[in-house]
Every structure is written in structure tokens, then in C-alpha cells.
N, C-alpha and C positions, 0 to 999 in steps of 0.2 A: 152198214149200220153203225159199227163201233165209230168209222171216220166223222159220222155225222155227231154222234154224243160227242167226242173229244170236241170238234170244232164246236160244237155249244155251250163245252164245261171251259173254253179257253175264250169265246167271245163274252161269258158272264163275267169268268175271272179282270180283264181287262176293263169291264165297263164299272167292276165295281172301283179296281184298284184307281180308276179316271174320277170316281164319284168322291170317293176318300182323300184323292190329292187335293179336289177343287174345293172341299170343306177345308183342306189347311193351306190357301192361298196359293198353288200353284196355279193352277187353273180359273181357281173361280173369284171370290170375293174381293179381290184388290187391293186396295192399301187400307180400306175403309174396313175391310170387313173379319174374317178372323184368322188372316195372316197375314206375312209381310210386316211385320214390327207392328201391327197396331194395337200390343199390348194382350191379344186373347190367345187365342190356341196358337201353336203353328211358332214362325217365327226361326224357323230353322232351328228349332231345339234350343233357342236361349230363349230364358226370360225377360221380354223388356219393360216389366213393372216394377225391378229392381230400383231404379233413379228412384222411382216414386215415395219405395218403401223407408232410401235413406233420409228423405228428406221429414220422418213423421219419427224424430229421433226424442229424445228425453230433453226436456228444456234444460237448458243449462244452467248450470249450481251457479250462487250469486258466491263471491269470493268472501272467506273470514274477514277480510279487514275491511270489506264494504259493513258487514253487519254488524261489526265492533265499531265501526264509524256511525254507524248512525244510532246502536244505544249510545255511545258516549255522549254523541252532542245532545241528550238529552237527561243525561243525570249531570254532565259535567256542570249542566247551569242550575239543574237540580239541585245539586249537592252541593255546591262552590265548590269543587275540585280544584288543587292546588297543582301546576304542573308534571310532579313527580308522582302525586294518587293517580293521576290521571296516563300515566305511564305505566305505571303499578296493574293498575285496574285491568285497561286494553289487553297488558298481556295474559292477564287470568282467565280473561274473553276469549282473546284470543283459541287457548290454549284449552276452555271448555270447551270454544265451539267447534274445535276440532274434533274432539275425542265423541262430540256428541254425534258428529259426522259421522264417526267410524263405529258408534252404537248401531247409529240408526243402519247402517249398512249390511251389518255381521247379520248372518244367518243362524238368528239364535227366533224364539219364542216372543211373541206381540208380548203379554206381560212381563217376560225379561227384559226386555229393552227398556218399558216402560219404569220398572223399580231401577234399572241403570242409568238412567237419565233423574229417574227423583234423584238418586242419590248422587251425579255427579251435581245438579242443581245444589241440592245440599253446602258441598263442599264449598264449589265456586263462590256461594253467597258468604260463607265463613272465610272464603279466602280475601272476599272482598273486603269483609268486615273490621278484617284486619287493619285495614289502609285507614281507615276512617273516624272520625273523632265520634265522640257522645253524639251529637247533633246529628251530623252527618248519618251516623247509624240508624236513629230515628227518623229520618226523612227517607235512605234507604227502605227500610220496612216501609214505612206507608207505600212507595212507590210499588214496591212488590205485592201489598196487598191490596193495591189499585187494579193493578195490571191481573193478576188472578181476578177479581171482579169481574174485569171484561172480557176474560175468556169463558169464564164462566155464563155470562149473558148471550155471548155468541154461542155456546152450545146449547144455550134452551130455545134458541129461535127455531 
């Protein structure tokens, strides 16, 4: 009687241990199904959704001197910038939109960041200001208090 239980606790064990491989691709589902690399279970113990994952990465940062390039060609005719403000200028650009890079970065508080950046904005406009004559200055401001306008319109939509 015990020979008959064992051969029945050892013909269950096999039939499941057959049931279990053929769910992770040895036996049963094939390439299609949930083993053998096609991405679900199984797979011989690696992951192959890995590829997938690197390919859904952070878009890539556009470079300081693309974004200093394209404010300047827009106040340099703005403002009649003479080649040396215009040298002047880039590099305050420059050298804000770096640091505002590294604002936005830092693992600080959403409102600290926010009063870090007004006040690097701050600076950079007085650093700008400096370059530039009576007129210029004036044209400056409006330009600034243009461009506020339409951010401002873009957030109430």
C-alpha cells in the first residue's frame, strides 16, 4: 500500500513539475508564447524588455549655445546690437542658462527653485542692462514685458 501512495505522490510531482516548465517555454508555448525571449515570463531568467526600456529615455537637453542663438537673433535686430553687446550679451546668456540648468536640477523645493530662477532672471536682465544704451534699454523692457504677456496668455488657456 505505502509503494502504491509513493508512486502516486512521485507521478503527481512530475506531472506538475512538466505543467510548470511548459508554462515558461520549455515544453509548451514556443517562441510566441511566454518563453524563449518573447519578452513575458520565462526567458531563462533574463529579462528581455530591457532594449525596450532604454530606448523610452529622457529627450535630450537642447545645448546653451543653440538657446543663446536663437534669443540673440532676435533682440540683436531688436535692439541694433553692436558686435561687442552682442558678445557681451551671449555670454550673460550664456552663463544664466546654465546656472538655471543647475537650478532646475538641484533637489531643492518647487517654490525654491521658482524664487531662484526669479532672481537669477533678475540679475541677468541688470547684467544685460548694463551693455546697453538709453534706447536700447527701452526697447529691452518692452521686449520683456511682451514676452511675459504671452506666457501669461498661454497659462490661461
Amino acid at each position: 500500500m505505502k509503494t502504491i501512495q509513493i508512486l502516486f505522490v512521485l507521478a503527481l510531482m512530475l506531472l506538475s513539475i512538466d505543467t510548470v516548465s511548459a508554462q515558461y517555454g520549455n515544453n509548451g508555448y514556443g517562441n510566441n508564447g511566454y518563453g524563449n525571449n518573447s519578452g513575458g515570463y520565462g526567458g531563462n531568467g533574463r529579462m528581455s524588455q530591457i532594449p525596450q526600456a532604454s530606448s523610452q529615455e529622457k529627450p535630450k537637453e537642447i545645448p546653451v549655445e543653440v538657446t543663446v542663438g536663437k534669443i540673440m537673433e532676435k533682440i540683436k535686430t531688436e535692439l541694433n546690437l553692436d558686435a561687442l553687446q552682442e558678445i557681451a550679451i551671449s555670454n550673460v546668456l550664456k552663463e544664466s542658462l546654465r546656472s538655471q540648468g543647475i537650478l532646475i536640477k538641484a533637489e531643492t523645493p518647487q517654490e525654491q527653485k521658482i524664487e531662484e530662477i526669479k532672481a537669477l532672471s533678475e540679475t541677468t536682465d541688470r547684467k544685460i542692462n548694463e551693455f546697453l544704451n538709453e534706447d536700447q534699454k527701452a526697447k529691452y523692457k518692452a521686449l520683456n514685458e511682451e514676452n511675459l504677456s504671452k506666457k501669461k496668455s498661454r497659462r490661461n488657456r
